[in-house]
Structure formats: structure tokens, C-alpha cells
N, C-alpha and C positions, 0 to 999 in steps of 0.2 A: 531543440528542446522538445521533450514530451510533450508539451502541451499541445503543439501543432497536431498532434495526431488526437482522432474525435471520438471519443465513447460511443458517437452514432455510428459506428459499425456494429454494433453488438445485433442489431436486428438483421444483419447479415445471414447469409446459410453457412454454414458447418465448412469448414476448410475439407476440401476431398485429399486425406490422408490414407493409405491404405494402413491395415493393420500391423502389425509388428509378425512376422513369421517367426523368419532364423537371423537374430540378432547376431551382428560377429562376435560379440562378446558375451560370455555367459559368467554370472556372476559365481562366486565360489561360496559363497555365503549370505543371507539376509544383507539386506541395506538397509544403514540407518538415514533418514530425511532428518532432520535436526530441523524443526520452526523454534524459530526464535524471540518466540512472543507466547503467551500461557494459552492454555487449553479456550476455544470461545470467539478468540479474534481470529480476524480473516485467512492469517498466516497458518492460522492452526488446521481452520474448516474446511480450506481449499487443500493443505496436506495431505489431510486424512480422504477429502474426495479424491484424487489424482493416485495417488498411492496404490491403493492395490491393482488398479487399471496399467500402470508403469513398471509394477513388479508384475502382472501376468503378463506383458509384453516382452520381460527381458527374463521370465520364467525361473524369477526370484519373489523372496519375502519383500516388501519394501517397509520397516516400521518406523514410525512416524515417533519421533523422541521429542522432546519442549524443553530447550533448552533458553527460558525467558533472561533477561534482566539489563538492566543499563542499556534501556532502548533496543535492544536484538544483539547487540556487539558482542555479548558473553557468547553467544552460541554462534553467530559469525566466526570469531577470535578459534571456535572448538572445533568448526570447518577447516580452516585455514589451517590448521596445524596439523590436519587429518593426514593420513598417508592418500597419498594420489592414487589409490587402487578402481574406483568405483563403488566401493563400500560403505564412503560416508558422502552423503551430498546433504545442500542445506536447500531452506527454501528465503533466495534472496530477496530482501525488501528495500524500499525507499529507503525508510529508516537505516539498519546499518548501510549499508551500503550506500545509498543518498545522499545523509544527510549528518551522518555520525564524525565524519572527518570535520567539520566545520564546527562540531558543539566538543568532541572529546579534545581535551590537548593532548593527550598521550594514546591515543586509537594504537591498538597494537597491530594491526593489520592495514595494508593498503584495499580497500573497496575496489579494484579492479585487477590489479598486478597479482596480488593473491590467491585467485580463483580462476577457475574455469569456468566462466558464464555459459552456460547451455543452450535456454528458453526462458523467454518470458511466461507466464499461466496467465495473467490476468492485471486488471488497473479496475480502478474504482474511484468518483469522487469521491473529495470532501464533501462537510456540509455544513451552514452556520445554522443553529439551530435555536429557537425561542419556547419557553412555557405554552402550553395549550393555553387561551384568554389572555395571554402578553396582549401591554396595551402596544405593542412595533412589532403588529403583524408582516410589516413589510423590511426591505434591506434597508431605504431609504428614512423611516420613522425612526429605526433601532439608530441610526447612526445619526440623525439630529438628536434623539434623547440623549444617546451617549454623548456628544457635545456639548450639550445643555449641564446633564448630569452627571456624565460618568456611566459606567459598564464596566462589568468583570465578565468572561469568557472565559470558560472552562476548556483543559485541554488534555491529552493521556501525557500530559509530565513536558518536564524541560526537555527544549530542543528536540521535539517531534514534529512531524509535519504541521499537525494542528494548531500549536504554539507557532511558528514560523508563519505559517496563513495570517494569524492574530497579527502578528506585527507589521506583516505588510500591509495589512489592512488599516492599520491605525497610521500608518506613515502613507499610504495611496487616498485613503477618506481624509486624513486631516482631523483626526480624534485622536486625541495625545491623551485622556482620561478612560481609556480602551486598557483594562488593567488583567493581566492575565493570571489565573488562577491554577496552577499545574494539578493534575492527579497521580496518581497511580494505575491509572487504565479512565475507559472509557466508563464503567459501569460507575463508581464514585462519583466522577463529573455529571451524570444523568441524573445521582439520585438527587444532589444538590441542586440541581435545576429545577427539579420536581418540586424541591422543599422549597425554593422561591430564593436558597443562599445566592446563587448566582445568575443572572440575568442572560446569559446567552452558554453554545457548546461549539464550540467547530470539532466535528468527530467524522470517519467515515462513514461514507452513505451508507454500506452494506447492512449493517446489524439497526438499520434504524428508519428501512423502509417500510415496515409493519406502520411504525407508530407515524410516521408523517401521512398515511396510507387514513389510518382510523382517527388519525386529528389532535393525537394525544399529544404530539408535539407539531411547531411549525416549521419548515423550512421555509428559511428568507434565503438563499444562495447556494446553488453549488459549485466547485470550482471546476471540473471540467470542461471544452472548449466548443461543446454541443450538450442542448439540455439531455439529461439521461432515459433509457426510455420507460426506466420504472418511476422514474417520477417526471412522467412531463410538465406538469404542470409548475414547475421550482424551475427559475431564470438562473441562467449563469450569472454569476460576476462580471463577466466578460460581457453581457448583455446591458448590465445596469452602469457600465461605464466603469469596471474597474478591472479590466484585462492580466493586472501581473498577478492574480489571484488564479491566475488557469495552472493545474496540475493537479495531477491526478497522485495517488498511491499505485503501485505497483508492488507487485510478486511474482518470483520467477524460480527454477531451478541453476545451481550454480553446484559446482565443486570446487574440490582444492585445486592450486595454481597446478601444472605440471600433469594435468589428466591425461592418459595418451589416449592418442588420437582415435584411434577403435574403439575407447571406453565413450567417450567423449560423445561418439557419434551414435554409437549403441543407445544410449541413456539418452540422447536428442529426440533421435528417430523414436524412442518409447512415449517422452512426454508430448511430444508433437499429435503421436497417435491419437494419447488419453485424451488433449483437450480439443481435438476434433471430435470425438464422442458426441453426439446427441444430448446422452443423459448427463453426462459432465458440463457440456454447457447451457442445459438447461440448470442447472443446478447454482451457476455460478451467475445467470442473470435473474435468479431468485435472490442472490445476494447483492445484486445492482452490479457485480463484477463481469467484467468482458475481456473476452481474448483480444490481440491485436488485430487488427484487420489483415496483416500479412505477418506470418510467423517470423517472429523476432528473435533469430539466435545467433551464438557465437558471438563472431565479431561484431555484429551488430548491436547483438545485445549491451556488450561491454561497454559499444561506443555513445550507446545512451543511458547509459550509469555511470559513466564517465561524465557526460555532459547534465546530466540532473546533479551528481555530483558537487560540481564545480559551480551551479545557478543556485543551489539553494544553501552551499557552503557555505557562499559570499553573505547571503542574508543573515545565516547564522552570526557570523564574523563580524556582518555591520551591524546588527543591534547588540552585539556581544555577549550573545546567547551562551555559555559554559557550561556543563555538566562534568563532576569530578565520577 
């Protein structure tokens, strides 16, 4: 399982990757990246960062397309159908790929068989989040009230990560009145928090270290398997006694199934490059997001999108989590 592996490597040094020279492969035309989530979230910010570092390596355009909806699967689904040239790749997440087979009945793609998994770019926790002056400044306050009274937690929509956390949580703590409130993204669930409609967020850490930073919101929890090093001061899950809450989000580079081999390796050895980079990975521990501690591709990649897959399907499956 992903969880095993720790976010505390992020304060790690830079992977000594040498530069991209003469790629065997040179591209014939612009590439398009397909993020599969709207312009804002991490899928997008991290696209747009890696992107022209990847096309000056393989000494092509690389432009970055957003192809959002029904969880990431629509522009997944637009991947997967792509011709196997090197011209379309996507930037694979949790979500389609994760978690999409366990929520969609009819997923038109296989999440591993499909693709050519590349590289991993980056993981990031979750995070459970409370109003600035919430009277359950802590995990363990929020989750006696919530048992006393009841809780809604806001999340970016059905059968997403976020949601998924929710559940395990009400079913790991023993709060059955833990009522989950879906969105349309993260930014919705924030403003309702603000406005006091809903009581808690589980959202990723990334876009929400400013404000735990200046106090605007709190973090009670995050789920990663080591506290993060932009927010040390927020305990794990894992710390407070509630371990199956460990995972992280993830994004990576993938293609369609059937890449050959040269292209494959071309477009590795580029992204490998970019998030060695310095200023790329400074850029992505401003977002609370971190490379792997050891470059995660190919088959390895697959073999743990395989197995996230398969762990957090089943939860979908057992709370009976649907999306049409």
C-alpha cells in the first residue's frame, strides 16, 4: 500500500538526475498532457509546472489541456483512447485511476491495463479541516461532539478521496451521525465552512497550507504516514490512533496502453529529469506536495495503482458509494 511510503522524504535532496540530452525519441508534433481536474487543483498546477521542463527535454511543445468531469474519468477515458504515438499523455491521479473503478459501475477504461504508467510527479496529504474559533479545535473534541451531536464534513463530490476518508472515519471512530456533504470541487466546500453551513472539510493539504499557516482555518488531522514538513505542527491520523486513514493523493504521468518502448522511455527519462529540478521541487513543497523518495515508474508505478486501486475500491464498494 502507498501508505507505507512517508511524505518525510520530501526534505530530502533533489534525486541526481542528469539532464535530458538526445532523447531517442523526438516528438513529431506538440504534446498534449490532458489534467483531468479544472484549471486551480493540484492536477492542473503541477501540469502546467512540469510541462515545459518535459517538452524542453524531449524538444517539443508540451501543452497542457483540462479535460475535468466525473471525477477525472472523462479525460482518463480521452487518454485511453488516444493513439499510442507519444502525443497524448495524461496526468494520472488517485481519483481516476484509484478510486474510479470502485465508485463508477460502467468505468469505460481499465485504470492499469489501459495505459502506460510512466512516473509518479508527486503525493500530497489529505486534511480534516475545522472553522477558525470551532469550539473542536482538536481530532478528538470534533469526534466526541460529532457523537453527542452529529457533523457534516464537506468533500470535492461523491466518491472521491475526501468522501472515502469521511467514511472510514465514521466507521474507524464510531460516529455513525458523521454526515457527508459532497461538492463540486473544493472551493464551494471552503466557502460553506466559512459560512458556518458545515462543520468540518477533509480536502487536500496543498491549496490549504496558507490558511492553516495564518489560522484562518484549523487542521485537526492529516492522513499521511509522517507529519508533513509544511505543517508540522497537524498529527497524523495514524498518530491519534486511527491508522487506516493513512493515504495520500497522488499524481503522476501515464499514457495510452501500447506506448512503445522508446517513446515510453523518452518521455520517463524527461519527466524524471523535470522533477529532479531544484526549482520544480521547490515549487511543489510550497504546495505540501512531494516526489517519491525513490523514482517510481513503469512497472512499479502500475504496481501501486494497482494496489491503491484495489484498497480503496473495496471501501468505496463497502459503504456503497455510486456515482452515475
Amino acid at each position: 500500500m502507498l501508505h507505507r511510503r512517508s511524505l518525510l522524504a520530501a526534505g530530502a535532496a533533489g534525486i541526481a538526475l542528469p539532464a535530458v540530452a538526445q532523447p531517442a525519441w523526438k516528438p513529431r508534433q506538440p504534446i498534449r498532457l490532458i489534467a483531468t481536474f479544472p484549471p486551480g487543483g493540484l492536477a492542473d498546477v503541477v501540469a502546467r509546472l512540469v510541462a515545459p521542463v518535459i517538452g524542453a527535454n524531449l524538444g517539443a511543445t508540451v501543452v497542457v489541456e483540462n479535460r475535468p468531469g466525473a471525477g477525472g474519468t472523462i479525460g482518463a477515458d480521452l487518454a485511453a483512447k488516444a493513439a499510442p504515438d507519444g502525443h497524448t499523455l495524461v496526468i494520472s491521479h488517485a481519483s481516476p485511476h484509484g478510486i474510479a473503478s470502485g465508485v463508477y459501475p460502467s468505468l469505460p477504461y481499465d485504470p492499469v491495463a489501459d495505459f502506460t504508467h510512466i512516473a509518479m510527479l508527486c503525493e500530497t496529504a489529505n486534511v480534516l479541516l475545522v472553522n477558525k474559533g470551532s469550539a473542536t479545535p482538536t481530532l478528538e473534541s470534533f469526534l466526541d461532539k460529532a457523537r453527542r451531536d452529529g457533523a457534516r464534513y464537506g468533500s470535492s463530490g461523491i466518491g472521491s478521496i475526501t468522501h472515502l476518508l469521511g467514511e472510514v472515519l465514521m466507521r474507524q471512530a464510531s460516529v455513525p451521525k458523521l454526515d457527508h456533504v459532497p461538492y463540486r470541487g473544493s472551493a464551494p466546500a471552503m466557502q460553506d465552512l466559512f459560512a458556518g453551513h458545515i462543520e468540518s472539510v477533509f480536502d487536500p493539504l496543498t491549496t490549504n497550507v496558507a490558511m492553516i499557516r495564518e489560522g484562518t482555518v484549523k487542521a485537526l488531522a492529516v492522513s499521511s504516514a509522517g507529519r508533513v514538513p509544511a505543517t508540522p505542527d497537524v498529527p497524523t491520523f495514524a498518530e491519534l490512533g486511527l491508522p487506516a486513514l493513512t493515504c495520500t493523493a497522488w499524481i503522476g504521468v501515464s499514457g495510452p496502453k501500447g506506448l512503445p518502448a522508446p517513446v515510453a522511455a523518452a518521455v520517463q527519462e524527461a519527466v524524471l529529469a523535470a522533477v529532479a529540478g531544484a526549482d520544480v521541487r521547490a515549487k511543489m513543497a510550497d504546495l505540501a506536495s512531494y516526489p517519491p523518495e525513490r523514482p517510481l515508474v513503469g512497472a512499479d508505478y502500475a504496481a501501486m495503482i494497482a494496489r491503491y486501486a484495489a484498497s480503496w475500491s473495496a471501501v468505496a464498494r463497502g459503504a456503497g458509494i455510486t456515482a452515475s
